[in-house]
C-alpha positions as CSV (number, residue, x, y, z in Angstrom):
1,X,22.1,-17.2,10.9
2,X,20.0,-20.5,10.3
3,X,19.8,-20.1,6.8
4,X,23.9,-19.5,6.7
5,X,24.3,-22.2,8.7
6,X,22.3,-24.5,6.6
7,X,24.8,-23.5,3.4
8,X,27.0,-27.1,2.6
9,X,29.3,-25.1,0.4
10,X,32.4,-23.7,1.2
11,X,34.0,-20.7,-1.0
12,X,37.0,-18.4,-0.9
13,X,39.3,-19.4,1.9
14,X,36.4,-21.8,2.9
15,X,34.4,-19.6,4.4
16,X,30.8,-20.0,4.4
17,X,28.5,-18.5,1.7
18,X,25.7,-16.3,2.4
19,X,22.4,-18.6,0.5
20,X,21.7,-15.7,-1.4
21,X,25.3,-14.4,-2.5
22,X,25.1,-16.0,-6.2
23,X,21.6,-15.3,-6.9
24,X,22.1,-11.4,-6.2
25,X,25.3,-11.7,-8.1
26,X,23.8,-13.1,-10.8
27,X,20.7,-10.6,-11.1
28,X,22.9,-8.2,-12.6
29,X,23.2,-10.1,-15.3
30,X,20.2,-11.7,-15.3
31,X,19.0,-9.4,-18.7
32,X,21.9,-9.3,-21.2
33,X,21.5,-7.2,-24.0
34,X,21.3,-8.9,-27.7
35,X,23.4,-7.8,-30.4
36,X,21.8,-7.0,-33.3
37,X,22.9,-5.8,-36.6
38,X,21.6,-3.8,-39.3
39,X,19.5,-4.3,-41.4
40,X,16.8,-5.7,-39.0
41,X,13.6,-5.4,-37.6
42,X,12.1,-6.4,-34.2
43,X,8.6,-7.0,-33.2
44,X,7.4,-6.9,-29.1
45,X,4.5,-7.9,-27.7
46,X,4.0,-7.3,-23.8
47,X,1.4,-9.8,-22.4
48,X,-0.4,-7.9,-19.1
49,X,-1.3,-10.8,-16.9
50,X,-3.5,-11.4,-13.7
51,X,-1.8,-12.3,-10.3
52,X,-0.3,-16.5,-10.5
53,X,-0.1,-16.3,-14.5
54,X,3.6,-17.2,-14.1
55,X,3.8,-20.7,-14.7
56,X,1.4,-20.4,-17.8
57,X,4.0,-17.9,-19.0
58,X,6.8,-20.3,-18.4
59,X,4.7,-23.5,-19.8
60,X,4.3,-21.4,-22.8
61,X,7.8,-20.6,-23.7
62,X,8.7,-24.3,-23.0
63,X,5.8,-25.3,-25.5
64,X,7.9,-23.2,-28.1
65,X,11.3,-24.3,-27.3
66,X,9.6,-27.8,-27.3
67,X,8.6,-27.6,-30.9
68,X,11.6,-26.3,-32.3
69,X,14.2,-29.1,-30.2
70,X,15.5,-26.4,-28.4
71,X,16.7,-26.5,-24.5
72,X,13.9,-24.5,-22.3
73,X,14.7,-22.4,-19.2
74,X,14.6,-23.6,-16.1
75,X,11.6,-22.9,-14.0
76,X,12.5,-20.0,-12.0
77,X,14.5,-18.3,-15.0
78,X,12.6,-14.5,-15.5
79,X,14.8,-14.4,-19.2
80,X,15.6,-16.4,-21.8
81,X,16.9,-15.7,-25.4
82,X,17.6,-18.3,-28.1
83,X,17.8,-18.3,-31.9
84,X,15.2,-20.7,-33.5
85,X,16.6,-20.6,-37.1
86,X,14.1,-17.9,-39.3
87,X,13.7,-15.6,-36.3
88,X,15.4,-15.0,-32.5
89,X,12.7,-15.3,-29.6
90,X,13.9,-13.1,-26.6
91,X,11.5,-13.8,-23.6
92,X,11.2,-11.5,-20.6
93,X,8.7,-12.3,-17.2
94,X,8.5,-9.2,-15.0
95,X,6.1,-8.6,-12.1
96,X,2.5,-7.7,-13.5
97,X,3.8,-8.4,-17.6
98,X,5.8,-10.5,-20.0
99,X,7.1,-9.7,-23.1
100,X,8.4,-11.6,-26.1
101,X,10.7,-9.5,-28.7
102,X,11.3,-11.2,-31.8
103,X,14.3,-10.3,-34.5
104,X,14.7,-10.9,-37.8
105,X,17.6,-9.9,-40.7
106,X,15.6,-7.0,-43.1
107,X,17.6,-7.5,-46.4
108,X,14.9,-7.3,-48.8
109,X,11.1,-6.1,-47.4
110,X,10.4,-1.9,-46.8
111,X,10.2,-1.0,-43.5
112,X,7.1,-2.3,-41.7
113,X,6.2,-4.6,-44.4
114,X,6.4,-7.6,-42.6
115,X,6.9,-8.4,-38.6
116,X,9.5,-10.3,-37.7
117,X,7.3,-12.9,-35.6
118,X,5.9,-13.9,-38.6
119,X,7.9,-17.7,-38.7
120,X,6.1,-17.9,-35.2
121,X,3.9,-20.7,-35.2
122,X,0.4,-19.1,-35.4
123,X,-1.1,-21.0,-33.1
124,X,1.1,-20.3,-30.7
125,X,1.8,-16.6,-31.2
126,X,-2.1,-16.2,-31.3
127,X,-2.5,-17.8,-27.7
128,X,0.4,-15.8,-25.4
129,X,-0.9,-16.1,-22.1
130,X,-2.4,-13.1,-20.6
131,X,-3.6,-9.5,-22.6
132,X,-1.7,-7.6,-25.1
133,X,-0.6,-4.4,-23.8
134,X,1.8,-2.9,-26.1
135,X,3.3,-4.1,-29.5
136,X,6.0,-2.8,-30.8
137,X,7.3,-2.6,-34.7
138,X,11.2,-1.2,-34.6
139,X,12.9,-1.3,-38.0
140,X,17.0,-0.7,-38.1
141,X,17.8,0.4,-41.6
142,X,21.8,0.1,-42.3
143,X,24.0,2.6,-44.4
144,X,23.8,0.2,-47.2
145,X,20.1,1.9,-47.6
146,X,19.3,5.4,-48.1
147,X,18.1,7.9,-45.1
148,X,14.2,7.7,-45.2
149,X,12.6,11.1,-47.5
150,X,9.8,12.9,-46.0
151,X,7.6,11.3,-48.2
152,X,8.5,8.2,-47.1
153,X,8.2,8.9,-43.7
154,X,4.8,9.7,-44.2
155,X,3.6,6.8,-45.3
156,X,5.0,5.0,-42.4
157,X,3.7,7.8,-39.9
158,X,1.2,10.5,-38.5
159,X,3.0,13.6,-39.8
160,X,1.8,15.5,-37.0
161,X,2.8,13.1,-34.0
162,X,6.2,12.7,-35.4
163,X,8.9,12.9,-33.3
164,X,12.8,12.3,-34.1
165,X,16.2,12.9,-32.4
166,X,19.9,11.5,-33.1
167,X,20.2,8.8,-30.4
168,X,23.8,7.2,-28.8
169,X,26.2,10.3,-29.4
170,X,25.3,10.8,-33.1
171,X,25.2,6.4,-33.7
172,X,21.6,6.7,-35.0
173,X,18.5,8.6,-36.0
174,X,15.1,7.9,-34.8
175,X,11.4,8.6,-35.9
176,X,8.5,7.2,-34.6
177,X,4.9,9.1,-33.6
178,X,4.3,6.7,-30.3
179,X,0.6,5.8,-32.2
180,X,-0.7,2.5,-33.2
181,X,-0.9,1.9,-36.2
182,X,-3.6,0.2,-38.3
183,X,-2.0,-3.2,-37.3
184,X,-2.4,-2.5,-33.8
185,X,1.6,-1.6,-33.3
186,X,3.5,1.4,-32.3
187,X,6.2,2.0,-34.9
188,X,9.9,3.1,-34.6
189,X,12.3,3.8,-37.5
190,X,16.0,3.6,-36.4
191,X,18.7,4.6,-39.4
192,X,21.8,3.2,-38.1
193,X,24.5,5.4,-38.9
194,X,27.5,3.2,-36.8
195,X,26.4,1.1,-33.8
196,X,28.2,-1.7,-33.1
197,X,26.0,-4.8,-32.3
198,X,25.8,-4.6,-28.4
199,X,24.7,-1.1,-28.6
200,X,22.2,-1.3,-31.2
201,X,21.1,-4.3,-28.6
202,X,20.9,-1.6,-26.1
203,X,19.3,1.1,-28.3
204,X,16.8,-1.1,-29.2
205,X,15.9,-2.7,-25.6
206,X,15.7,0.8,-24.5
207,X,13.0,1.7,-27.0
208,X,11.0,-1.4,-26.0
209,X,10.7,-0.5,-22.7
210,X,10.2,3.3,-23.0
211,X,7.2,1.6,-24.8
212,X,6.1,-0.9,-22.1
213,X,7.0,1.5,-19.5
214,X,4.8,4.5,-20.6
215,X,1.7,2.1,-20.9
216,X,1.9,0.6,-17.7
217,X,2.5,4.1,-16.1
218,X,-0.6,5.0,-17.7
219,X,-2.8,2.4,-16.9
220,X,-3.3,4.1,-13.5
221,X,-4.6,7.7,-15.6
222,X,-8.8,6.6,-16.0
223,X,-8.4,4.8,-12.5
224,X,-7.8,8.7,-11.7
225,X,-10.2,10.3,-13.3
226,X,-12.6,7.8,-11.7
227,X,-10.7,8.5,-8.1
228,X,-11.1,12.4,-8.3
229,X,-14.3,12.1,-9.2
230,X,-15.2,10.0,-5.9
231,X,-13.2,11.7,-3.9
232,X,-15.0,15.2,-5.0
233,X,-18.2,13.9,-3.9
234,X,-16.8,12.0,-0.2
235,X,-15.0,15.3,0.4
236,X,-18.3,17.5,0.4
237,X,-19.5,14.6,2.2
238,X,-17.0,14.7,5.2
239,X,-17.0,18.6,5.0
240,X,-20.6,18.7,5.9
241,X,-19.8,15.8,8.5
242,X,-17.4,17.9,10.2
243,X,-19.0,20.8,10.3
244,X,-21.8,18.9,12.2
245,X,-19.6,18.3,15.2
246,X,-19.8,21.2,16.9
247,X,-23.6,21.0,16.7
248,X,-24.8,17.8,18.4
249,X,-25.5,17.8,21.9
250,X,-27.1,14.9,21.9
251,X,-25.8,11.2,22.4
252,X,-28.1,10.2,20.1
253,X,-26.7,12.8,17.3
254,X,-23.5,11.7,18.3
255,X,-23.6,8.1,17.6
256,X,-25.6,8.7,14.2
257,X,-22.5,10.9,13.7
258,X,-19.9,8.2,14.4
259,X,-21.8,6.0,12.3
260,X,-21.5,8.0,9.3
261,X,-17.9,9.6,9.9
262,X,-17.1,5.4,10.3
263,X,-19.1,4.6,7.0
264,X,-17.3,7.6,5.1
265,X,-13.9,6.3,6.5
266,X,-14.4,2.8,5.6
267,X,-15.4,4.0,2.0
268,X,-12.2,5.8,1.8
269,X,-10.2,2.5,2.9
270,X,-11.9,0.3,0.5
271,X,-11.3,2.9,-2.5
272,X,-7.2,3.2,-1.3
273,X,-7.0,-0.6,-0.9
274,X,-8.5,-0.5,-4.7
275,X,-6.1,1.5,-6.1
276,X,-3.4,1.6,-4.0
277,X,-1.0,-0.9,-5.8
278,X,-2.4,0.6,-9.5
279,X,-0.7,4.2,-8.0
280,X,2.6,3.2,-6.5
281,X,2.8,1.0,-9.9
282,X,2.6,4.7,-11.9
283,X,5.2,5.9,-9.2
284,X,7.9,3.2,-10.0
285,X,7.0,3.3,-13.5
286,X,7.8,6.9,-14.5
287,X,11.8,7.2,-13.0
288,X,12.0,3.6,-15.1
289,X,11.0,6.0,-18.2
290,X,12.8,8.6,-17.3
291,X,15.8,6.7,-17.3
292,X,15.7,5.1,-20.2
293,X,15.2,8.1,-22.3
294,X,17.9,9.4,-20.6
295,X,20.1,6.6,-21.9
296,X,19.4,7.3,-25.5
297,X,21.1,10.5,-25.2
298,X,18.7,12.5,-27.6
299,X,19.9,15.4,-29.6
300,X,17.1,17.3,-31.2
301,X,16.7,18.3,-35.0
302,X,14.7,21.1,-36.0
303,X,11.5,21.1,-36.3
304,X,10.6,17.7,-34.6
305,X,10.3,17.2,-31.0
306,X,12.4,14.4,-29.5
307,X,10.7,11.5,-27.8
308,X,11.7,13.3,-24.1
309,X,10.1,16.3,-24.9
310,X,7.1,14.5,-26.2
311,X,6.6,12.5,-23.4
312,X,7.2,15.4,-20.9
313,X,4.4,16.8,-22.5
314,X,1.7,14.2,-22.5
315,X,3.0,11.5,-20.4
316,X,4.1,13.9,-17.4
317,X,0.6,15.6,-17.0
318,X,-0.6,12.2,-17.0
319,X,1.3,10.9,-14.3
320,X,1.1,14.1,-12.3
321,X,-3.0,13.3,-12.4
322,X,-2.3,10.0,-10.9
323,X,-0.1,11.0,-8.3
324,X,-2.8,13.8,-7.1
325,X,-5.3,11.5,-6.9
326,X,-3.5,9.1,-4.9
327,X,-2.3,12.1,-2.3
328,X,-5.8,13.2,-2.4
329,X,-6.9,10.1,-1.8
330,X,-4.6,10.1,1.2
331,X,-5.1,13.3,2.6
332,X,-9.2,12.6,2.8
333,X,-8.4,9.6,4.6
334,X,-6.1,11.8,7.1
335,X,-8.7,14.0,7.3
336,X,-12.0,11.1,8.0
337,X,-9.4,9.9,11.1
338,X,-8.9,13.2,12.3
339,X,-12.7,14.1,12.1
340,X,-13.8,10.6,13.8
341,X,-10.5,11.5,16.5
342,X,-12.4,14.7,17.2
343,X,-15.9,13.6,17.6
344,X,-14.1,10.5,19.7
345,X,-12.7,12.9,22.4
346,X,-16.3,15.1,22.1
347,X,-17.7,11.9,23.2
348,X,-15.3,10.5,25.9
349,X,-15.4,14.5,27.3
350,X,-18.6,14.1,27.6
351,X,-18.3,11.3,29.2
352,X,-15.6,12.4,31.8
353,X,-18.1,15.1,32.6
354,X,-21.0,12.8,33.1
355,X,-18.6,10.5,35.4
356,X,-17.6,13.4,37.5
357,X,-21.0,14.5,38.1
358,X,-22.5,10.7,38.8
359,X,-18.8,10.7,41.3
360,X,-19.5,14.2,42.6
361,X,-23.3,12.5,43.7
362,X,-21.7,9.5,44.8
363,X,-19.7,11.4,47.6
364,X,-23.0,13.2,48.8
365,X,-24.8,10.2,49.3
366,X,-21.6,8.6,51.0
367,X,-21.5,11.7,53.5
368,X,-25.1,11.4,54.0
369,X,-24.3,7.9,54.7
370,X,-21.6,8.4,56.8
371,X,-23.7,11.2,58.9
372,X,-26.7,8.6,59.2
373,X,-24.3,6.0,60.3
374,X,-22.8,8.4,63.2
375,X,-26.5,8.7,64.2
376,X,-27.3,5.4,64.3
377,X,-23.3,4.5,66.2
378,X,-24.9,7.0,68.9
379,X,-27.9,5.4,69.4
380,X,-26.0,2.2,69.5
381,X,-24.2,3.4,72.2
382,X,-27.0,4.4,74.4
383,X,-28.9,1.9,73.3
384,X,-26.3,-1.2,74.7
385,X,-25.3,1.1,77.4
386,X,-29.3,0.9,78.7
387,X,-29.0,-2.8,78.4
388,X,-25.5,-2.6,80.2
389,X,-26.8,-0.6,83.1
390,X,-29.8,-2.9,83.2
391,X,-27.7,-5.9,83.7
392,X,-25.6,-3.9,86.5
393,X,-28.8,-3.2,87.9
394,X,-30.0,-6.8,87.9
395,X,-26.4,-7.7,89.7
396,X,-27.1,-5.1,92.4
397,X,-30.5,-7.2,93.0
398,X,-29.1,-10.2,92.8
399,X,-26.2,-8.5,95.7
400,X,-29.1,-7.8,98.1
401,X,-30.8,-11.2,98.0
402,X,-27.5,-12.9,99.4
403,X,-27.3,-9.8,101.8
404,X,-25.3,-7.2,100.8
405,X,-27.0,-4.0,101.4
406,X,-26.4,-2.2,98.3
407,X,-28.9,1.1,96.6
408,X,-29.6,-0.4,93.2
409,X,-30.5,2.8,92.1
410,X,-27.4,4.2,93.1
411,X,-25.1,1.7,91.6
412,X,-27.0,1.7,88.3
413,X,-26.3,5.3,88.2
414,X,-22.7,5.3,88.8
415,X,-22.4,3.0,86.6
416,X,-23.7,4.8,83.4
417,X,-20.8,6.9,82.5
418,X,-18.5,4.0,83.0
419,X,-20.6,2.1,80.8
420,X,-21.1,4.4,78.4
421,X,-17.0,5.3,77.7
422,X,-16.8,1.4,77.7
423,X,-19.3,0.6,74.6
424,X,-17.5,3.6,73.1
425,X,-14.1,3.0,73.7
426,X,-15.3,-1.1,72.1
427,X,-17.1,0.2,68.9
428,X,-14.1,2.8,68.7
429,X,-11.3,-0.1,68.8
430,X,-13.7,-2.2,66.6
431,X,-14.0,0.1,63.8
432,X,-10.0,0.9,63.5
433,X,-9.3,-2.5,63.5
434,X,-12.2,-3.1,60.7
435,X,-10.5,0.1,58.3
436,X,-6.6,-1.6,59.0
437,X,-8.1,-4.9,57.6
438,X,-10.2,-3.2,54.3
């Protein structure tokens, strides 16, 4: 409520605005498609980047517009898309990447002759903050050109990694064979058979990201292979580990056994924390693919595979790796806590029975207390009772010198039992009141 109540504008029957209302309005269409037309081709570069690299990204793109008179983004813009005369620069910032997708009008160059970035100043092209990931060629041949031969498609690709469907509902035919090339891009061949601008836009976004998508996805595949491998060699580890605990006795054995079952746990940790963000990355990734392939709406011609079924053979067993190594990953650190859990309440039974036996002692030496304290009340009795009597008998004396005729010996001994019941009835009164006060 105190960041509603800090809203100054009023909207729609001048009620207040939730702070965020127009920005998640707006991210729907925060990524508009381009429209393209035929002939064309498109170049992409996605630039993988290290945590904080966003404001070199953004100083970059302004360092372009900059140089060519043209209005930059504004700081916290994540797209931006402007025509700078001999090519249009589309720019793109997304979590862990940015890519920038150039387009240029094909009219008189064969496919993959020439990139489209190549107006780009060099300097500038050649210093895109972060690592190239993926680069992408896409050419969109019009009708005014002739479908592409066989032999023509061969020069332009690995005959035996070539796949091709009819994309869009019949709107276009695609080859590519998802390689890189000798250039260091993966190629796409579009024939546009009748797509109108905003959906070749579409088309061709798609196919850049399928691209994108597929490496990032895969960048978690040697981290698993790496994973499995460490995790094969903790597992026999904490199998052996385990199968110790229900042979120590010792307290010794134990604690060396803790130390290690801790060591092996905190090995596990480090390794998750590691790769942890790499995995769920892979996770995200793959629907994202998925999706867009969807979108294309592939219809398969005989004999090539379509780009789904090529991917849904390699890419799936890929990301099927990753995702068991995470969940084994997972289910070995389960198993460490449950191991250390066991040898814990080993421990703290052992424990419990060592307390009950030092409480168990405890009581016998209490009773033996309390018996030797009985003991000792008795002799306290008789033992101030003889001084009692004595005094009675020194009163009797003391009666006879100021002549009273009185048997000492007689009085003392009547007076015994009265003393005695009197010292006990005292220590008895003394002792209740000493238990109601603890």
């Amino acid at each position: 409520m105190g960041e509603i109540d800090k809203a100054k504008r009023r909207d729609c029957a001048g009620l207040t605005p939730h702070p965020l209302r127009f920005d998640i309005s707006n991210e729907l269409h925060a990524r508009p498609f381009e429209q393209l037309i035929a002939p064309l081709y498109g170049t992409m570069y996605a630039m993988f980047r290290e945590e904080h690299g966003e404001e070199d990204d953004y100083r970059h793109i302004c360092d372009i517009c900059n140089r060519y008179g043209i209005h930059p983004p504004r700081e916290n813009t994540n797209h931006f898309s402007a025509d700078f005369g001999a090519f249009r620069l589309r720019w793109e910032r997304h979590a862990e990447f940015t890519t920038y997708t150039f387009f240029r009008a094909n009219h008189d160059h064969l496919p993959f002759s020439k990139s489209a970035c190549e107006e780009a100043p060099k300097d500038w092209l050649g210093s895109l903050p972060g690592v190239l990931l993926t680069a992408v060629k896409i050419e969109l041949l019009g009708t005014s050109r002739s479908k592409p031969t066989d032999t023509e498609l061969g020069k332009y690709f690995v005959s035996e990694s070539l796949v091709s469907s009819i994309i869009g509902g019949d709107a276009a035919q695609l080859w590519t064979d998802l390689r890189i090339d000798k250039d260091g891009y993966n190629r796409t061949l579009i024939y546009d058979h009748d797509m109108p601008p905003q959906k070749a836009g579409r088309v061709i976004l798609r196919i850049f990201e399928i691209a994108v998508y597929r490496s990032l996805a895969l960048l978690a595949l040697p981290l698993a292979w790496d994973v499995s491998r460490k995790v094969a060699s903790i597992n026999t580890e904490l199998a052996d580990l385990t199968e110790q605990l229900s042979l120590v006795n010792s307290r010794e054995d134990e604690a060396a056994l803790l130390r290690n079952l801790t060591r092996v746990s905190a090995d596990i940790e480090t390794l998750s924390a590691k790769t942890a963000y790499r995995f769920s990355a892979t996770r995200a990734y793959y629907p994202i693919i998925l999706s867009r392939i969807t979108e294309l709406k592939e219809v398969q011609i005989a004999p090539y595979q379509t780009i789904s079924e090529f991917l849904d053979r390699r890419l799936t067993p890929a990301v099927r790796t990753c995702n068991s190594a995470a969940d084994r990953l997972s289910d070995l650190s389960r198993r460490a806590t449950r191991s250390a859990n066991l040898l814990r309440t080993k421990t703290d039974f052992a424990l419990s029975e060592q307390n009950q036996a030092q409480l168990a002692s405890m009581n016998k030496r209490a009773k033996r207390q309390l018996r030797l304290q009985e003991t000792v009340e008795g002799l306290s009795i008789a033992a101030i009772s003889y001084y009692l009597v004595s005094l009675v008998g020194y009163a009797a004396n003391a009666g006879n010198s100021v002549g009273l005729s009185l048997n000492t010996d007689l009085v003392k001994g009547l007076s015994i039992p009265i003393v005695l019941f009197g010292v006990w009835w005292a220590l008895r009164r003394f002792k209740k009141r000493l238990y109601k006060d603890s």
